[in-house]
N, C-alpha and C positions, 0 to 999 in steps of 0.2 A: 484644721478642717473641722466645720460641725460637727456634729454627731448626726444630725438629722437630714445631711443634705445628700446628695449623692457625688461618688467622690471617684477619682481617676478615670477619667472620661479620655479615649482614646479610638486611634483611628486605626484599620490593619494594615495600617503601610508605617516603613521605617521615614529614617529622615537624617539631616543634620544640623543638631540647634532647632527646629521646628519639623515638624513630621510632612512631608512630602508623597503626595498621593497620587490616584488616578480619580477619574470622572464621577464614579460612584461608589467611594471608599462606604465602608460597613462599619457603624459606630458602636463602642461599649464603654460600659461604664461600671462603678459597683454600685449594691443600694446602698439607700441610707442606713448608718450604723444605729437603729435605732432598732425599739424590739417587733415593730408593726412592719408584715411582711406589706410590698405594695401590691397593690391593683394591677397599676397602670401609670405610664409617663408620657411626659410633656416637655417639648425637644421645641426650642427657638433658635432659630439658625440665620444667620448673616452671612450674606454672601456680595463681596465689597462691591456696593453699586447698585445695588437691589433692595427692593422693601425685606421688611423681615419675614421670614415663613416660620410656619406655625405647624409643628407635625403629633404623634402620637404612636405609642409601642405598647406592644404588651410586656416583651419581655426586657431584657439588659446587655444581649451578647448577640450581637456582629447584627446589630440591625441594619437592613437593606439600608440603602441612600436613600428619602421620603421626598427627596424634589427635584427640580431639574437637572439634568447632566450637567457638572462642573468642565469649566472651561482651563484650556490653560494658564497656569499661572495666576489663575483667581484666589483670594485669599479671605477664607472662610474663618469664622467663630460660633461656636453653636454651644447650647448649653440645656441642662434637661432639670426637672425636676420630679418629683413621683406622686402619683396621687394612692390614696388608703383609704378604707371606708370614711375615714371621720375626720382624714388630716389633710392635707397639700402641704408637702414641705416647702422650704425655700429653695430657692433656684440654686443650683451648682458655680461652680468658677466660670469662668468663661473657660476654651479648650478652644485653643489656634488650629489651622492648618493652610497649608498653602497645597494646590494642584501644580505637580509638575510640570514640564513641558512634555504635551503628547505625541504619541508619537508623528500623526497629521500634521502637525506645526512645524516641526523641523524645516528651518531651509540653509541650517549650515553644511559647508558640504565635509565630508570625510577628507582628510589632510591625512598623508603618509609621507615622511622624512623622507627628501630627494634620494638620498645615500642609501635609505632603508632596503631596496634589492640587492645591493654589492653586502650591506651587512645580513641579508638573511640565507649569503650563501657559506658564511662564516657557522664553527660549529655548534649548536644549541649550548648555552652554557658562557660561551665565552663572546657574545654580543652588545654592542655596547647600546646605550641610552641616547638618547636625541632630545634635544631642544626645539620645539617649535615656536614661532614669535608671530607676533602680530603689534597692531599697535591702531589707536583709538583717539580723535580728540573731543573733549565733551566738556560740561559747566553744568552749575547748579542741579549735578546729582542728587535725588531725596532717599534714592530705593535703587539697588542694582544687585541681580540675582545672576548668576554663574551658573548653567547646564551645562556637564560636559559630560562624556564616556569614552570612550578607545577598544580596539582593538590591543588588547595589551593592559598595562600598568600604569598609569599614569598621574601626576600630579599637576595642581594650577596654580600658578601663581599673577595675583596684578599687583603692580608694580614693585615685585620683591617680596610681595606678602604672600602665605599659601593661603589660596583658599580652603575654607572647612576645614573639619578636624578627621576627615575620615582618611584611614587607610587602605594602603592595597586596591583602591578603586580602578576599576568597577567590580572589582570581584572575582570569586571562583566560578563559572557557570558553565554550562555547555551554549557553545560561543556561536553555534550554526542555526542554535532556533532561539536562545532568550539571551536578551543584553540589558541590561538597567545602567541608568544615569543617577547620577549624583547633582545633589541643588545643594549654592552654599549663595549667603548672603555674603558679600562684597562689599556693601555702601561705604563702607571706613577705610577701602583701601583704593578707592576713587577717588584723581583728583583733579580739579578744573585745570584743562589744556590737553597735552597731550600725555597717554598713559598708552602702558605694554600690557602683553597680558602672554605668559609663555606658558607653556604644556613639557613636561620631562615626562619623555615615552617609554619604555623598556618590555621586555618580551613577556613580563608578567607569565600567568597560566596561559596565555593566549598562543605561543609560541616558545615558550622558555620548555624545559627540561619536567618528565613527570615520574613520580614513581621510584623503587628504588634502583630500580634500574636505569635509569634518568635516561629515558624515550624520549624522543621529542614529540610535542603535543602538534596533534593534527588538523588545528580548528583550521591554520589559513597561514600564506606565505606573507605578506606583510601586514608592518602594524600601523594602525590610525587612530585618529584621534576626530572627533565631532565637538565642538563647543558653543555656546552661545552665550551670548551678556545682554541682556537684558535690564536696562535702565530706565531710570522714570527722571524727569526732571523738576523743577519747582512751580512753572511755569504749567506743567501738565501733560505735555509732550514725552513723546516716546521714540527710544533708540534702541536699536539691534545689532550689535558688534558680534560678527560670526566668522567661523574659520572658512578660506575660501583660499583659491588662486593665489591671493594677494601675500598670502602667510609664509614665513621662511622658515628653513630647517637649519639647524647645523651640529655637528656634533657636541657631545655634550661632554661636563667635567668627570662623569660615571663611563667608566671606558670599560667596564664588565660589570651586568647586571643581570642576576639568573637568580627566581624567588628560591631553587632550589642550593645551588652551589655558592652564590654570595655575592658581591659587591664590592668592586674597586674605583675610587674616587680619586683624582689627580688635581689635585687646586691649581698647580700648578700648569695644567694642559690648557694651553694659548685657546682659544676659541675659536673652530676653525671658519668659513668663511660662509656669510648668510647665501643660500641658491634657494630657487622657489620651492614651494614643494609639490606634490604632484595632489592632484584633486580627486576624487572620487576613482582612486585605482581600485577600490574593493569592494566586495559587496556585504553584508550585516542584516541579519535582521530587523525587525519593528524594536523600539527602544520600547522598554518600559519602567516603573519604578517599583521598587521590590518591596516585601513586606517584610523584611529580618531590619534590625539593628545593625548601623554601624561596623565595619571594623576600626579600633581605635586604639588610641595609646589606652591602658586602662591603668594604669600602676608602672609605682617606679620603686627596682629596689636597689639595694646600695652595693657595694663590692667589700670586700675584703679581698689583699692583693701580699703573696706571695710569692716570693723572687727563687727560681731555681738555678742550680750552681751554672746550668747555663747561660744565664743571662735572661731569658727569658721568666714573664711573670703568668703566675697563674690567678685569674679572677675569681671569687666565688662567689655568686652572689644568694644563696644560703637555699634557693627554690630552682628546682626546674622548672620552666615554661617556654612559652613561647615569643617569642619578639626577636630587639637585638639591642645592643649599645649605645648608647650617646657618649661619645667622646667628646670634654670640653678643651684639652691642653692636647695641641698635636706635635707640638714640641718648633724648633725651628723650620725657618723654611727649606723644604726640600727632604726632612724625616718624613720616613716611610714606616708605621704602622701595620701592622700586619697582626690580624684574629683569627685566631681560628675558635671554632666554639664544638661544644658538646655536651653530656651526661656525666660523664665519668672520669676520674682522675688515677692512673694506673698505682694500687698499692705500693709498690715497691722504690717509684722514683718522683711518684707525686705527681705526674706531667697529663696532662691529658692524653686521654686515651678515644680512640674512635673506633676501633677494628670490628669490636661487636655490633659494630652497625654496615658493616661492609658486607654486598650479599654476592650469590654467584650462583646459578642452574648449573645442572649437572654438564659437562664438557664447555660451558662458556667462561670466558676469563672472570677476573671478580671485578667488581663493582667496588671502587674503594670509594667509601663513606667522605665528603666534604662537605663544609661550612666552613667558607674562607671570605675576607674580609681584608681589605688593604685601604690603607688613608694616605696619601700624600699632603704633607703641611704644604701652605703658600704664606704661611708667620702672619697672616693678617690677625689682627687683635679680632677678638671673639668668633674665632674660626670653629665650628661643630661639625663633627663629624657623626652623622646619623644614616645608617641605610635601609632607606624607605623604599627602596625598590627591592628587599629582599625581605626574608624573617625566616627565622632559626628555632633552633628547638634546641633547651640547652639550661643548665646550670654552673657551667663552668668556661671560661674562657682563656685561653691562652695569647699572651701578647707579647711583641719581639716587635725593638725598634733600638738597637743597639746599646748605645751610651747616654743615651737619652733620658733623663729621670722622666718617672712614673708616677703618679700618686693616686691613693682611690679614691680621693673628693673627684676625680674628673671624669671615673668611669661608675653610666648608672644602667641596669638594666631595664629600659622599657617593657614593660610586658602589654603586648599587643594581641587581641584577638574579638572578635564580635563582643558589643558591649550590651550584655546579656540583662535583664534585669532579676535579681536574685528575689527569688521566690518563697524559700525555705530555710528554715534555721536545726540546727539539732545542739542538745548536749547532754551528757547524763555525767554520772559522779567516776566513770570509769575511763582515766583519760587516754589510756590508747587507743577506744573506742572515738573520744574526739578529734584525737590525731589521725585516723586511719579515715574520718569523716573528711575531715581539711585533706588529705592527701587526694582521695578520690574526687575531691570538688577543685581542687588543683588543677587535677588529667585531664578534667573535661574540658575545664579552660581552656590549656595547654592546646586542646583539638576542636578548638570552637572557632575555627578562624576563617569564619564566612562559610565554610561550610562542614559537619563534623568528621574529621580525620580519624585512620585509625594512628596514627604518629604524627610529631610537631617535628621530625628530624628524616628517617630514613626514606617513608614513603610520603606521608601526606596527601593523601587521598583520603576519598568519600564513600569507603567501607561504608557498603549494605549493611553485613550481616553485624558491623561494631555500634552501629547507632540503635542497628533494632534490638539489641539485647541493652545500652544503654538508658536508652528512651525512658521506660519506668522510673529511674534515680532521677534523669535530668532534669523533669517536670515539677519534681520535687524540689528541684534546689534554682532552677532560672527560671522565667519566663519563654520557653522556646517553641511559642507559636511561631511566631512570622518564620523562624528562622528554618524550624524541620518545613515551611511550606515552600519555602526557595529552594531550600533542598531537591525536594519532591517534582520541583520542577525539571529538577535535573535529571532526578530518577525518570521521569516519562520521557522527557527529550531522547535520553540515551536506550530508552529501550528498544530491542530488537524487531524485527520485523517479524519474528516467530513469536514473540510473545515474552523471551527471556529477559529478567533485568540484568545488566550489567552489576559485576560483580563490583564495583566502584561507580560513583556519580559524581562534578562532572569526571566523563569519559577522556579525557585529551588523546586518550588512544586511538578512541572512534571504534570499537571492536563489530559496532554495526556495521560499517563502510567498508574494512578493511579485513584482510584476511591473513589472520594471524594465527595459525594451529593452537598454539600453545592458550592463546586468550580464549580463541571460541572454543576448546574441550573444555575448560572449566568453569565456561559460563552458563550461570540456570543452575546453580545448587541450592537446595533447603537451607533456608535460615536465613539465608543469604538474600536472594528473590523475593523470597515473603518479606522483603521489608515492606513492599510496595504496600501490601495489607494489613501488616501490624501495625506500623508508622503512623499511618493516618488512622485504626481503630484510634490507640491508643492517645493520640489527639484530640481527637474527638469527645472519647471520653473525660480525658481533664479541662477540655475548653468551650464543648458545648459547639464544635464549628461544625455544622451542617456541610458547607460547602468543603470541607476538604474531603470528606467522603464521596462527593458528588461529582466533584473533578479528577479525582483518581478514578475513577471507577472504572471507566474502560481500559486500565491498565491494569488496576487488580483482575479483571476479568480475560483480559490476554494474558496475563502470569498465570494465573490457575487452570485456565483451558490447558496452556502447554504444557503444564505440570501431567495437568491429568489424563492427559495426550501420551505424555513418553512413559507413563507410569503403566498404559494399556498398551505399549507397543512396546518396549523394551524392557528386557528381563537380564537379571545379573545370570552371569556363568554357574553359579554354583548352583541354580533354580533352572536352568535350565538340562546342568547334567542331572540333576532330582527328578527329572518331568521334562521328557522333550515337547510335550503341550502343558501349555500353565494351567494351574488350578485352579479353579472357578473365581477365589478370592485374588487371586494373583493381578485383576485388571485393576487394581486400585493400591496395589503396591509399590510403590515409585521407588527401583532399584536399579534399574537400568542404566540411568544418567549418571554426570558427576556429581560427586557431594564435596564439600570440605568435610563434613560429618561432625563429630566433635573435637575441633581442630582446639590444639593447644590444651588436650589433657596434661596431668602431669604425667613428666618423661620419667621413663625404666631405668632403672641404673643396671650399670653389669657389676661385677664380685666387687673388682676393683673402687666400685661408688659414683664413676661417671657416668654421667648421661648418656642416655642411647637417641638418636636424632631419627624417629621411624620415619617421617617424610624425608628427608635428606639422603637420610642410609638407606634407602629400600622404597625408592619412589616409586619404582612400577610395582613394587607388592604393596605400596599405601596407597596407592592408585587403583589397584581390583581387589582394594577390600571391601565386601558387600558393605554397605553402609544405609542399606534399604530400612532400619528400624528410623533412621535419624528423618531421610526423606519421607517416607510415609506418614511418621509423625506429624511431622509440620503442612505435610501435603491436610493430612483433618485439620488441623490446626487454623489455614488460612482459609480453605472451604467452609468448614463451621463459621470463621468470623464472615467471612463475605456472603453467607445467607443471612446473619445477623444482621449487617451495613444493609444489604436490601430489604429487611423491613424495616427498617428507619430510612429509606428512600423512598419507600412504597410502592416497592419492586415488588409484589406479591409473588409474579409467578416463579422469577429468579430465586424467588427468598423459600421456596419449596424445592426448588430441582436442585438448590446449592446444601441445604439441608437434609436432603433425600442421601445427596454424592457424600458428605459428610459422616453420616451414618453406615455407609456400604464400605465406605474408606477404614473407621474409626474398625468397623467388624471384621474387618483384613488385618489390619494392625494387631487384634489381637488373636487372629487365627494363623498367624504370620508368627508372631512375636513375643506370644501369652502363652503359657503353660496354664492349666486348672489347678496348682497351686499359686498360686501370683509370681511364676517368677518371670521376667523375661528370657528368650535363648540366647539374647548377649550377655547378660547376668554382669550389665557396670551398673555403677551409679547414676550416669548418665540416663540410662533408660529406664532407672527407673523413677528417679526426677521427674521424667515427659510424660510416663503413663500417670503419674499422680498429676502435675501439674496440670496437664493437659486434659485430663477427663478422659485419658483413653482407658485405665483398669477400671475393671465393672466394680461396682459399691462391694460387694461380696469378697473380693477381692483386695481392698486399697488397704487395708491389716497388713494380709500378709506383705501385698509390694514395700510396703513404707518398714516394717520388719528387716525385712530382706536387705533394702538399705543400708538402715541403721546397722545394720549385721556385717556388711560389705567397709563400714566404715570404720568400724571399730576393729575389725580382722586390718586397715589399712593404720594400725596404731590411730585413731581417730581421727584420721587425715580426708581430708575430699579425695575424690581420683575425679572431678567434672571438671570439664573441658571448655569451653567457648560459649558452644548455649545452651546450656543447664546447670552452670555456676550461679547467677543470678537467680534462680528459682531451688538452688538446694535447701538453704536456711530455711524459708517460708515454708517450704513442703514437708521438710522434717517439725518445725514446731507446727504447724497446721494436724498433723498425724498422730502427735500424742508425744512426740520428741523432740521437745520444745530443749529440754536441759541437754543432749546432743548437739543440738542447733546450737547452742553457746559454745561448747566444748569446740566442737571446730572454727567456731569463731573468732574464739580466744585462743586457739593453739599456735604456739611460738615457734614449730618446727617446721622444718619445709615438706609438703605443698603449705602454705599458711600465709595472711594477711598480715599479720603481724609479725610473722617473721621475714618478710619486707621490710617492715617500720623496722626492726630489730637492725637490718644491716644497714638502715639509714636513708631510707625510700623517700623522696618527698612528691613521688608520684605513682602510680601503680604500674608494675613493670610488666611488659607482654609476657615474659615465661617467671614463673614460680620463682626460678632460681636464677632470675634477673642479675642479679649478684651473689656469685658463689662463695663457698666457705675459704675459698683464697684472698675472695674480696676483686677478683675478675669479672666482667659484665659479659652480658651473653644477650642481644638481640635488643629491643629499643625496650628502657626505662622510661616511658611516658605511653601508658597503653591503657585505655580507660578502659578496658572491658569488663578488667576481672572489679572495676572498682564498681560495679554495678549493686554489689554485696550490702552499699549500705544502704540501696531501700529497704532492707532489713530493717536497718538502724530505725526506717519512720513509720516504717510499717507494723511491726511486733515490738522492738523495744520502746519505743515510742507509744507506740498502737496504735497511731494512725492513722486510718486507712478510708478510699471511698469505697462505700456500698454496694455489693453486685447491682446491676442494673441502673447504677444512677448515672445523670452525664451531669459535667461541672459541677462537680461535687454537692449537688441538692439535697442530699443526705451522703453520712456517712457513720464511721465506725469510728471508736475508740476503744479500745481490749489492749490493753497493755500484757508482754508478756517476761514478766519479771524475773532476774535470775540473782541467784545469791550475792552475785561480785558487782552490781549494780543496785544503788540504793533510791537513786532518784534521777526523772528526765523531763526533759521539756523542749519542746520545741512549737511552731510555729510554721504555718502555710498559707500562704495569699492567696484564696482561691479564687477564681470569677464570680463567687457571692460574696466576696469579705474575705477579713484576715481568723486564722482557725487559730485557737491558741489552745496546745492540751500541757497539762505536767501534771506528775505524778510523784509521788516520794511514800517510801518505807518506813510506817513509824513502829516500831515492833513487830507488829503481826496483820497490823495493817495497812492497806495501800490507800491512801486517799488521792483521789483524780481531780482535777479541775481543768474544764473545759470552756470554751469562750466559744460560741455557735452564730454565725452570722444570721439577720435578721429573716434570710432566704435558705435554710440551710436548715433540716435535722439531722440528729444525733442519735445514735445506740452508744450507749454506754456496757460494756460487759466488765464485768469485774472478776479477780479470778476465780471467787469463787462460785461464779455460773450465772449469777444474776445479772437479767438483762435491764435498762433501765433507757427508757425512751425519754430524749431530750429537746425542748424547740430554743427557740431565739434567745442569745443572752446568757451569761453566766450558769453554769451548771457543776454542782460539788457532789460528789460522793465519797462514801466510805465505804470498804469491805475487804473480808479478814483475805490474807493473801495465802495462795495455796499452793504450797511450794510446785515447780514444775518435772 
């Protein structure tokens, strides 16, 4: 690409093979890599059948649509160039897109498999898959586009070929108010005469198994399927082949298909007999097309295969992730195959191991942990055994199929999950620092799978509170606009009628609809709710998108109203045995409700060294333990940013009365919570993390809180004690404070609570507890838990140094402050922002640091050095030198 033109010009909708939109998709692009910031640009747009239009922008990110509503199916090319005082550059590439099929246009009707009521009385988990058919005769095809979606999972194929490359379609969502379709281009699998075109349905999210309790999801009792084809011919004319009456079902070669428990295939199972299928038995939503990427095969890795004295072999294929198998050799006809997958391989006999993933409430039976997987050979030559009606979360596999040779050229690990586009690079000269980088950008994968999980195996759900504390790293290392905005949609579909967000999104439990004790006590916790507010700040901030603050809005403002609702009506026991009427301060204390609080500190051990389980051992005394510093906290927390979002809405009067509550909040918290020497009265780590990080210690104050810490950590052998959401904000807050050489110390610390002392026991993900794996080499809870991996926007933040600017949005200025430590000599890395790509590194040459920074053409620079000088930088290469002070 030029230098001078403007470059990745893009639409805000996903796609497959070409990006798939609606009517008035929002265009961006970067500028030109040149050092003249622009003016202004120049957008020529084709829209196939129409003269050309001619538009103009000020700016480069998510410009309105400048011309008529796009119609279905219309297939667009547009291209921009920029204008500068003194220059015009050249025109950009051209940049395709095609408009979906809206949802107005649909006239195929919803198909549901004849059989599918007998099998949706059958138990969630053990349901089998259906084939639907149809068939088509056509000539002199030029152009044929595939629209389909389901109620459920499904795949297409014409005449034997799948269309597109996407998986898991249509996705994770909440199934009662948003549906998105998938577009794949077909024309090479069209042939003159007659052709099929068949739909493999199975219960997907939509009806399959949720959670690790494995509930059944409550969108809807059966599953369907909508498809249309869409052909053009040579001649000019046009054809519409759609699902209808005419279509048959029959059962399929997948005789058990559950995204959570696994996938059984029978090559051998005869095909049972074509009956019509039933038309419009359900009802759905408006379709529409979504703005995230993809889910996709994205990588393949290899096996290594060890036979254990039972017969059985253990697969390893070197990483945890997410996906499943491809098996090429199934052996003769009529072997049976059988997988099971996992994390973990039991020390002592080598065999896989799953139990640490098995969960159980207090008085209900347990929940024993599966991913299981069976193949039956039919010996046909280039038989594959692939299952795409499920995905697993797993590094290790176990396989049994008797006497049967095995070899590991024929087993490859898929790893499947949203195909993200990576954004960020890191690496510095200290390589467990690089390792513990790749591990944590591993996990996130691992739970990137259409929509962010907090696990790829036990539960797999749309954790609130694991995305809102991950968010900061992710933006750093993917692209994940479109994808937190799907999300997002889920998050408002499922919110409550009070205001609360569900503590996962989508919901398959329904916890609005449905009345389940156990779900509605703990929904509407801090940290947790306030995703709805963080989420999209913090979007906004890296990408400059207006509208996601502007369509969340009335949801962040029902989240906070109820917050600040229960926080003035309800008071914890121990505030009220203090004061049978609450204290003046007490309306803005939000103690009353549930919290998680700081869920997943490190555990207590007793004499003996083992762990102590306070939620499990002592659930109703971890159930009323005040947890009002955590909720208040956050309560200022989303108040302060939501009078923020309304002046950049131009909510004035909101942006005063949310700001007002924010400050009456923040003076509760610390009349609540603050001592007049900085301590807190819960005196962890944790809080005092929040009053720094958060602004809630007064200036006079933040010495001693940040002391105090450091004092709390070093009394913990220089171990963390943070928990969930104040782990990600420890490092930054201690070198922010003066304890920057601390902040490494536990960074680098190899013992357990420790990051590295994960990688030590051989982590190739970040595991949910500390002691993931114990000093027996036993696992304890899921080993794929991206929270605590949040630690390395550290890595881009301070040792790197680079960071954006208070108050900028997409990165229009920024910072560089590198904060160097002695066991680190040099770093560099690398971030694609919405003005350009940022490139900083750094290296130690005796006693000096020299910096070099690469500044996009839209973009300033602060440079700080360590030793105090600041040094302001615009477009284009920028070098410095200054003596380094140790920290």
């Amino acid at each position: 690409m030029a230098p001078n033109v403007p470059y990745d010009l893009a639409i805000d909708y996903g796609g497959d093979g070409i990006p798939v939109g609606g009517s008035r998709p929002r265009l961006s692009w970067k500028p030109p890599r040149t050092a003249a910031a622009p003016d202004g640009y120049e957008l020529q747009i084709h829209i196939h059948g129409d003269p050309e239009y001619s538009a103009r922008a000020v700016g480069h990110l998510f410009v309105d649509w400048p011309v008529r509503a796009l119609r279905s199916g219309e297939r667009v090319r547009w291209r921009v160039r920029s204008r500068a005082a003194t220059e015009v550059s050249a025109w950009s590439v051209w940049h395709a897109f095609e408009v979906g099929l809206l949802d107005a246009d649909w006239t195929a009707s919803w198909i549901t498999p004849a059989d599918d009521p007998q099998a949706a009385h059958l138990a969630p988990g053990t349901r089998p898959a259906h084939v639907l058919r149809g068939s088509f005769h056509t000539s002199d095809v030029v152009r044929a586009r595939l629209y389909a979606t389901a109620l459920g999972v499904y795949e297409a194929f014409v005449n034997g070929e799948r269309a597109g490359t996407v998986e898991l379609s249509p996705g994770s969502t909440s199934y009662d108010r948003s549906l998105y379709a998938q577009a794949a281009d077909v024309t090479s699998s069209v042939r003159p005469g007659t052709n099929t075109i068949e739909i493999v349905l199975s219960d997907g999210w939509y009806r399959g198994q949720v959670g690790a309790f494995r509930k059944p999801a409550g969108w809807g009792e059966l599953l369907a399927a909508r498809l249309e084809l869409h052909l053009e011919h040579a001649d000019g004319t046009r054809q519409v082949v759609i699902t209808d009456e005419r279509w048959t079902s029959a059962p399929s070669a997948t005789t058990r298909a559950d995204l959570m428990d696994g996938q059984i295939t029978d090559f051998l199972a005869a095909r049972g007999p074509e009956r019509p299928v039933l038309a419009d038995a359900v009802t759905a939503p408006a379709i529409d097309w979504s703005p995230a990427p993809p889910v996709r095969r994205v990588e393949d890795l290899p096996a290594s295969l060890t036979r254990l004295p039972n017969g059985a072999w253990i697969a390893d294929f070197g990483q945890n992730a997410s996906g499943w198998i491809a098996l090429t050799d199934l052996g003769p006809a009529g072997t049976r195959t059988v997988i099971d997958y996992g994390e973990h391989l039991d020390p002592s006999t080598g065999d896989l191991t799953t139990s640490h993933l098995d969960c159980q409430r207090p008085g209900d039976p347990v929940t024993v942990f599966v991913q299981h997987d069976e193949a039956v050979s039919s010996g046909a030559v280039g038989e594959v055994f692939e299952p795409r009606h499920t995905v697993h979360g797993f590094r290790y596999a176990r396989l049994e199929r008797g006497d049967v040779p095995l070899g590991a050229s024929s087993l490859t690990m898929r790893v499947v999950h949203t195909d993200l586009r990576p954004t960020g690079t890191f690496a510095c000269s200290h390589q467990d620092l690089n390792r513990l980088h790749e591990v944590a950008r591993w996990s996130f994968r691992g739970n990137a799978v259409d929509v962010p999980t907090d696990c790829p195996t036990r539960e797999r759900i749309g954790w609130t509170g694991d995305y809102q504390v991950f968010l900061p790293s992710a933006v750093r290392l993917y692209d994940v606009s479109g994808f937190s905005r799907k999300w997002l949609r889920s998050v408002r579909d499922d919110q409550l009628d009070d205001g609360r967000i569900a503590n996962f999104s989508p919901d398959g439990r329904r916890i609005k609809l449905r009345g389940d004790q156990r779900l509605d006590m703990t929904t509407g916790s801090a940290g947790w709710g306030d995703a709805i507010v963080l989420v999209p700040w913090a979007l906004y901030e890296t990408y400059g998108d207006r509208q996601v603050l502007s369509g969340n809005w009335d949801a962040m403002v029902r989240w906070v109203e109820w917050a600040l609702a229960t926080a003035r009506t309800a008071r914890h026991p121990s505030r009220v045995a203090r004061s049978a009427e609450p204290l003046p301060h007490e309306e803005f204390v939000w103690d009353g409700s549930f919290h998680w609080g700081e869920w997943a500190e490190p555990k207590p051990r007793t004499e003996d060294g083992s762990l102590v389980e306070p939620a499990q051992g002592d659930p109703d005394g971890w159930m009323a333990t005040d947890k009002g510093e955590v909720g208040t906290a956050f309560l200022f927390r989303s108040t302060a940013t939501l009078a923020t979002i309304a002046r950049v809405l131009g909510r004035s009067d909101e942006a005063a009365r949310y700001a007002h509550l924010a400050e009456r909040i923040k003076d509760a918290w610390r009349a609540e919570f603050l001592d007049d020497t900085g301590r807190t009265t819960v005196d962890t780590q944790a809080s005092y993390v929040r009053a720094l990080a958060f602004g809630l210690a007064p200036e006079k104050l933040r010495d001693a809180a940040a002391a105090r810490l450091a004092t709390l950590i070093r009394e913990a052998g220089t171990h963390l004690g943070t928990g969930f959401l104040s782990t990600a904000d420890l490092l930054p807050v201690l070198a922010d404070s003066g304890h920057a050489d601390l902040a490494y110390e536990v960074l680098l610390q190899r013992t357990s609570p420790s990051w590295l002392g994960m990688l030590d026991r051989g982590a190739t993900t970040i595991w949910e507890e500390w002691d993931g794996v114990d000093d027996n080499g036993d696992a304890h809870a899921s080993l794929n838990h991206y929270s605590k991996g949040a630690v390395i926007n550290f890595l881009h933040t301070h040792t790197l140094g680079l960071r954006q600017a208070e108050g900028s949005v997409a990165w229009e200025s920024f910072v560089v402050a590198p904060v160097a430590h002695s066991s680190i000599r040099w770093a560099r890395g690398t971030f694609d922002s919405p003005q350009g790509t940022i490139a900083v590194e750094w290296r130690l040459e005796g006693e000096n640091l020299h910096i070099d920074v690469d500044i996009p053409p839209t973009a300033t620079a602060t440079v700080i050095l360590p030793d105090g000088r600041r040094l302001e930088a615009g477009p284009g290469r920028f070098q410095a030198t200054g003596r380094n002070v140790p920290s």
